[in-house]
Every structure is written in C-alpha cells, then in structure tokens.
C-alpha angles and dihedrals in degrees: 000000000000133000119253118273143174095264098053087060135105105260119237098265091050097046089045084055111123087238090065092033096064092037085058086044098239122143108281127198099227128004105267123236134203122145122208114241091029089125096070145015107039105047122087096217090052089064093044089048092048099043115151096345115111110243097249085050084051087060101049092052102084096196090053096051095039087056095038089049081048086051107082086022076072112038091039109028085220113183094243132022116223122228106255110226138090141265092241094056098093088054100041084050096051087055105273105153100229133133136201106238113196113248083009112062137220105345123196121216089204117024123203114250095143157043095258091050096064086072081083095077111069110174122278120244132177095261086062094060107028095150086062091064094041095047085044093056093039096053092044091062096039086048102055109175097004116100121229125214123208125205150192135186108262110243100254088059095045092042081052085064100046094048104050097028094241141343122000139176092197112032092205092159098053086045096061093041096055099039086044116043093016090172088060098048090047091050087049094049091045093052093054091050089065097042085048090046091057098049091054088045087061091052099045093042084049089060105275111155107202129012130214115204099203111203101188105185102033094102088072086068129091117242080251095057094034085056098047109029105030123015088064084067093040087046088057099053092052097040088058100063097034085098089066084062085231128161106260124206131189117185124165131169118257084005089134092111086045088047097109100040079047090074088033091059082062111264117151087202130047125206122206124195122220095272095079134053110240088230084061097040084055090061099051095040099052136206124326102044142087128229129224124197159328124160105134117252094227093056091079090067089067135082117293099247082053092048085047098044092048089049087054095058100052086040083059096045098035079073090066082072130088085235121358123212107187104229131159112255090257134339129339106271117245091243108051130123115240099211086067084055100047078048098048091050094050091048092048088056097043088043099048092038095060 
C-alpha cells in the first residue's frame, strides 16, 4: 500500500467540518450527527435505487453506492456520509463463498472449524476491491465539505461468521473454538485483522476521512475473553492506519463492560450503544477520547416531545466527553420514518448551538 501523502488527506474544508472537529475533541459549533445504517433500509429512494440487484452486487457497482451513501447527506443534511458496503465485502472479495440472504444475513458455504480451513483467507490487496477506490473517489468529490467515514467488520465479528456460517444468538461455535484450540483461534483473528486492515487502508488511501470498526457480537464476551482473545486483533486493525492521522472509531453492541479496553485498543472515537448513559461511558473510557452515541433506535417511533426529550438527555450527558457525535445507539431501524430523522438532525443542531 502506499505511504501517506497530501493528497490522500482530508482537504481543509473537510478537516475544519464540525464531525472531525468534535472526534479530535476541539470545540465544535454545533454537535455533529451522523447514524449508522442511514445509507439503506429506511429510505424510500434506497429501495428504488437497489431494485432487483442483491445487496453484494449493490456494493461492487460504484455509481450505485456513490448515489445510496448521497442519499441521507441529502435528506438529512447530516454532518458525515457513511460509506455504503458491508462487513463481509473484503471476504467475499478475497474468494469466501458466502452470500447475503435476505431476513437471514451473511451466510458461509464452508465455515472454518479447522487449520486447514484457514487456507481460505488469502490477504486482501487493492486489485481485489477496485470499486471501493473508485466509489471512494467518486463520493469525495461529490461530498465537498462533508467528511466521509469508511468502515470494516472488527475480527471478532467477522470470525463469528465464519465460524457459525452465518448468524448466530449464541455463537456457540466461536466460542469452542476459541476456548478449545485457542492458537488457532488467535492465528484466525489475527489473519482477519490484516485482511480487515487492508480493506480500511483502500478507503482511507481513496480519501476517507475518518474510519468505524464495527465490532457487532462483542458484546456476548466477557471483559476476560474480550481482553485476551479479542482486543489484541482489534488492536491490530486500528495500529495499522494510526500513521494516515484519521479519525478512528470503534463501536460494538452490549460493549458497555469492553468499553474501556475499547479506547485502550486505540480508537480515537468511542461508540456507545443505547444501554449506558454517556456520562457514564466517559468515565470508563477515560481521558483522551471522544464518544459517539447512544440515542436508542427505537426512540424515534415515539412522539416528538419523547424523541426531544430523549435527545436532550444524550445531548446533557454527551458533555460529560471530551468531543460528542450524536449518533443513534446502533443502526438506523427498517421501519423508520425518515422525516423523524431530517427533524432529529435539525433539533440536535438548534439545541447544541444555544
């Protein structure tokens, strides 16, 4: 990969955006908002946009997810896009047979339960995601000022679905093999933190300005088994792209035991999902970091003076943080309407700018 340089950096209108502002934990004008899974499900023009096209062949078509990340930029004037993908594109790229079922999830044809299937994942490297870079570039000149984060699947997340072949509530699988052949399962985290490395290296290297490991089932291990047996992979990913002086984030579901080894892992950026207070997140994170988060998906179904009233409340613990992105406490629900979300943004603006 290449070495950093001037024009893989974020320009001066971008680095000076409120969203950066607050993850370097400089004063902000406003508190910045973006919501993970905002390119996608609930919007109306994301279905139009998608129809009849699977949703790995969605993220290998530049034009489509250069027009599906616009799309809540948009709508919502939201103060960063998110780069629209999946956390299963960088296997699926290096030749994992897996596939996206809708109502199911990613689904492997041939989990890994041994040694010799490790064989399966080969490293990653820019040739085997080009529509990545060219989405990437695309979307940085279509964005302007407006930063864009990229984003992978931690490797506990992505060894979950190797494991079990798909979804799983209990991760019983990971969980043995990880308990019983725990060289094997460190040499299989470690792998995918290269493989996972490499993918956020393309996007960074392609102009992103800020980057969100997204570690999905951590939040079933024990702050034991998260320290020993995870945190050294995820340490890894987010060693290896300290050196582009981007915004990290690290953000899991039920983390809020992990949350301090979350920061101590590296990120620059904390997420929180909706199960802890921020003021409480700030203390177990510690100084130096930012927080992200946490109001809960399912608030936005409510009336507008319970949706406010909630915003209030993570806007008045958030100042408890060093730097507060307003984020929801994990991604944006199937069913909700978007105008709660256009008016969400605008309130958390008028309300942190007073």
């Amino acid at each position: 990969m290449a070495d950093v340089t001037e024009s893989s950096l974020p320009h001066a209108a971008v680095r000076d955006s409120a969203f950066l502002r607050a993850c370097r934990r400089e004063p902000v004008p406003h508190t910045p908002v973006w919501f993970m899974r905002q390119a996608g499900r609930s919007l109306p023009e994301y279905h139009k946009a998608r129809e009849g096209i699977a949703m790995l062949e969605s993220c290998t078509r530049p034009d489509l997810v250069t027009e599906i990340t616009l799309q809540p930029v948009r709508r919502h004037r939201v103060d960063a896009a998110v780069f629209y993908s999946d956390i299963v594109v960088p296997l699926k790229a290096i030749g994992i047979d897996l596939d996206i079922k809708p109502g199911v999830g990613p689904v492997i044809a041939d989990p890994i339960r041994s040694r010799a299937d490790l064989a399966q994942l080969r490293d990653l490297t820019p040739e085997d995601v080009p529509y990545v870079t060219e989405a990437v570039g695309q979307l940085v000149r279509e964005l302007g000022a407006t930063p864009l984060i990229g984003f992978a699947g931690a490797p506990f997340t992505l060894a979950s679905y190797l494991v079990e072949g798909g979804p799983s509530k209990n991760h019983e699988q990971t969980k043995a093999l990880m308990y019983g052949d725990p060289q094997l399962w460190a040499d299989l985290v470690d792998r995918l933190a290269g493989i996972t490395s490499a993918f956020l290296r393309v996007q960074i290297e392609a102009g992103a300005s800020a980057v969100q490991l997204f570690d999905s089932w951590a939040g079933t291990l024990s702050a034991a088994d998260y320290r020993a047996s995870v945190m050294p992979a995820s340490a890894k990913v987010l060693k290896s792209v300290e050196h582009y002086g981007v915004p990290r984030i690290h953000f899991g579901v039920g983390t809020g035991e992990l949350l301090t080894m979350f920061g101590e892992a590296g990120a620059d950026v904390v997420g929180v999902d909706w199960r802890i207070p921020l003021d409480v997140a700030a203390k177990r994170v510690g100084p130096g970091k930012a927080l992200q988060g946490n109001l809960d998906s399912a608030v936005v179904f409510a009336p507008w003076d319970v949706v406010r009233a909630k915003t209030d409340d993570v806007l008045a613990a958030g100042r408890a943080a060093e730097g507060h992105i307003f984020n929801l406490g994990h991604g944006v629900l199937p069913n909700t309407d978007p105008q709660v979300l256009t008016r969400l943004v605008e309130y958390v603006h008028e309300a942190s700018a007073r």
